[in-house]
C-alpha positions, 0 to 999 in steps of 0.5 A, a space after each residue: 662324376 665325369 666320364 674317364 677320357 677314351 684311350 688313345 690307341 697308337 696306330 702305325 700311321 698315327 705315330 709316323 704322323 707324330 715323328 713327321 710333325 716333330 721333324 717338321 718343329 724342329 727343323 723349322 727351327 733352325 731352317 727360319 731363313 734363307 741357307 747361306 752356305 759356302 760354295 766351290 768353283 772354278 772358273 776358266 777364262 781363255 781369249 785375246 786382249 789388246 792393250 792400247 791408249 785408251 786401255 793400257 792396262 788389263 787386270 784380273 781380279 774376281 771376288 771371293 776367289 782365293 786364286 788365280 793361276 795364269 795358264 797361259 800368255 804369250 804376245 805380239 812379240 811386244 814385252 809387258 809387265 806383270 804385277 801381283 797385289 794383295 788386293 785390288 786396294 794395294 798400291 804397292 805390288 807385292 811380286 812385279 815380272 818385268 819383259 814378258 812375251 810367253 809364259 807355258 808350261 809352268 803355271 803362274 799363280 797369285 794365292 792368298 792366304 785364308 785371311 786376305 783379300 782376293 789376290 790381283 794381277 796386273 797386266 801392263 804395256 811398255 812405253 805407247 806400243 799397242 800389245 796382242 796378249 793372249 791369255 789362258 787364266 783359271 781361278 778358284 775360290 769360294 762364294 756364298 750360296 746367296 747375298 741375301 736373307 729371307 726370313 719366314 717359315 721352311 719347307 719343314 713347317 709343312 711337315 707339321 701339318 699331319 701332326 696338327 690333324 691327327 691332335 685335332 682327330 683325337 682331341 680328348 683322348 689319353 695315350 695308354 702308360 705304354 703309349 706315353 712310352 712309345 711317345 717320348 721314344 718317337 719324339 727322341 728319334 725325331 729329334 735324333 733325325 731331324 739334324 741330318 734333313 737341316 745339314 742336307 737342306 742347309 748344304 752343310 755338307 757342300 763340298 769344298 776344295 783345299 790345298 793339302 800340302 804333302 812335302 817341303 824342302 825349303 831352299 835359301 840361295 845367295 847370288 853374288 858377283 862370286 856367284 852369280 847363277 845358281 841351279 839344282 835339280 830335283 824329282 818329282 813324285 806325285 799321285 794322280 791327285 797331286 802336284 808341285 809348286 815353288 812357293 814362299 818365293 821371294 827375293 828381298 824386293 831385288 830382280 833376279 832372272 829365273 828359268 825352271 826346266 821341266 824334264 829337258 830343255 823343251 818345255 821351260 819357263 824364262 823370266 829374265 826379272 822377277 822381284 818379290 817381297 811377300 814370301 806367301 803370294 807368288 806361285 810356280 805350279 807345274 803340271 800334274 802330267 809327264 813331268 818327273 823331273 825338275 830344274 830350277 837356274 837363278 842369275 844375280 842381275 844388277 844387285 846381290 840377292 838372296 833367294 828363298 823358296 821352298 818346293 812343295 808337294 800338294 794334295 788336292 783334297 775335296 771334303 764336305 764344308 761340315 763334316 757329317 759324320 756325327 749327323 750321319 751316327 745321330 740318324 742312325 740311332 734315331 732309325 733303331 729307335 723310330 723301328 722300336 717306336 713303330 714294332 712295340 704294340 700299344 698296351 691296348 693292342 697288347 691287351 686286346 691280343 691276349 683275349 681269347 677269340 669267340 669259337 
């Protein structure tokens, strides 16, 4: 007959050697390649640019960015023209700003929805005249952690490594019933851990950027050679993170002039023709600081027009790409269970403690 197999004896640093090595097989599991994840970022440009024959016109299109807001522009005292386009693929502009020298104050934005394309500004001169412009533009969107893939074991494959050691150690020998139990509860905890290292190692839990709108009043005006101009007021009321904008804005592809009025005359937006025919794209943000109060005038131009637009309230809100909550719960589960793994003696430790010692 064969001799019976030596009992296993779990030790404290055994099964933490067995928990790492679980840790170390399942994440490596999900950790095979390259994480791609989305990331976040705002970009800022501010300088001058001079548009002449051999470069008639500047446009501001960056990958991935899911808006670009015009801070800031002013000329030469030389007017230029401002386009929208729904990607740089368009042809036809979506919202076109006619005679601009200076744009303050209010923010001029160009936002896609979350299914298009990255939104395009074009910048152009009149006629052969050189043109100073100055320009303060941010733009927001997302891009990918990286643009390529690479296959092949993660940093949690070395985590294995003590787990393989300790079954070559003890090679042979059997775990007691109390230490089989010990065991399935160590590799449960491991499992439960596990998915919290591969969202933090696989930024899942990167933190993204959206527009969380707060209120709207939707506005509808008719301009005619009855009534020609058009204006009303309204407050403002945001919280430090919040701010308001005129979006949905669109004229039915016919120029009207618009002028918007922050608190008193000496700080207004005036654009003497602006045409759109999407509703979704074109943008009016204003400041989040010092500003209470709101005044916005329409002029009918050449033709009839009716204006539609609403004011909004938006909440900047910045959350996690995954929401970690149920990771979170999960590791804490796997934690009470690993700390009944590690506190319950092994039935061989159990049993050794109950023998009387020699006096």
């Amino acid at each position: 007959m064969g001799s019976p197999k030596e009992s296993l004896i779990l030790t404290k640093g055994l099964r933490v050697a067995v928990l790492i090595g679980i840790i170390g097989m399942v994440g490596s599991v999900y950790t095979w390649q390259t994480p791609m994840y989305p990331i976040y970022h705002i970009y800022e440009y501010e300088g001058d640019v001079i548009l002449f024959d051999g470069f008639p016109m500047l446009e501001i299109a960056v990958p991935h960015e899911g808006k670009i807001v015009i801070e800031g522009l002013t000329t030469n005292g030389t007017p230029i023209m401002i386009e929208l386009y729904e990607s740089w693929r368009s042809n036809d502009p979506i919202a076109t700003i006619e005679n601009v020298t200076d744009i303050r104050n209010v923010f001029l934005a160009g936002a896609a929805s979350k299914e298009a394309s990255p939104p395009v500004f074009r910048i152009s001169r009149y006629d052969n005249q050189s043109v100073l412009v100055s320009l303060s533009i941010r733009f927001w969107g997302t891009y990918l952690s990286t643009d390529y893939l690479v296959v092949g074991p993660s940093i949690f494959t070395v985590l294995v490594i003590p787990l393989l050691y300790a079954i070559h150690k003890h090679w042979g020998q059997t775990p007691t019933r109390r230490g089989w139990a010990i065991l399935i509860i160590i590799v449960l905890s491991a499992g439960l851990i596990t998915p919290v290292l591969v969202y933090n190692y696989s930024g899942w839990g990167t933190i993204l950027r959206h527009d969380d709108v707060q209120d709207v009043q939707v506005h509808s005006f008719s301009l005619n050679t009855t009534n020609p101009t058009h204006e009303f007021n309204t407050s403002i009321e945001t919280g430090p993170d919040a701010f308001m904008r005129i979006a949905n804005f669109t004229t039915g592809n016919v120029p009207v002039a618009i002028t918007i009025i922050l608190d008193n005359d000496s700080r207004q937006l005036n654009l003497s023709s602006v045409k759109t025919i999407t509703p979704s794209l074109l943008q009016f943000e204003f400041p989040k600081e010092n500003v209470s109060e709101l005044t916005v005038r329409l002029s009918r131009l050449a033709l009839d027009a009716t204006v539609n637009m609403s004011i909004e309230t938006v909440l900047n809100v910045w959350e996690p790409w995954n929401d970690p909550l149920l990771f979170i719960l999960s590791a804490y589960i796997g934690l009470i269970a690993l700390i009944a793994a590690i506190i319950i003696p092994d039935e061989k430790e159990h049993l050794d403690s109950d023998v009387p010692s020699e006096s």
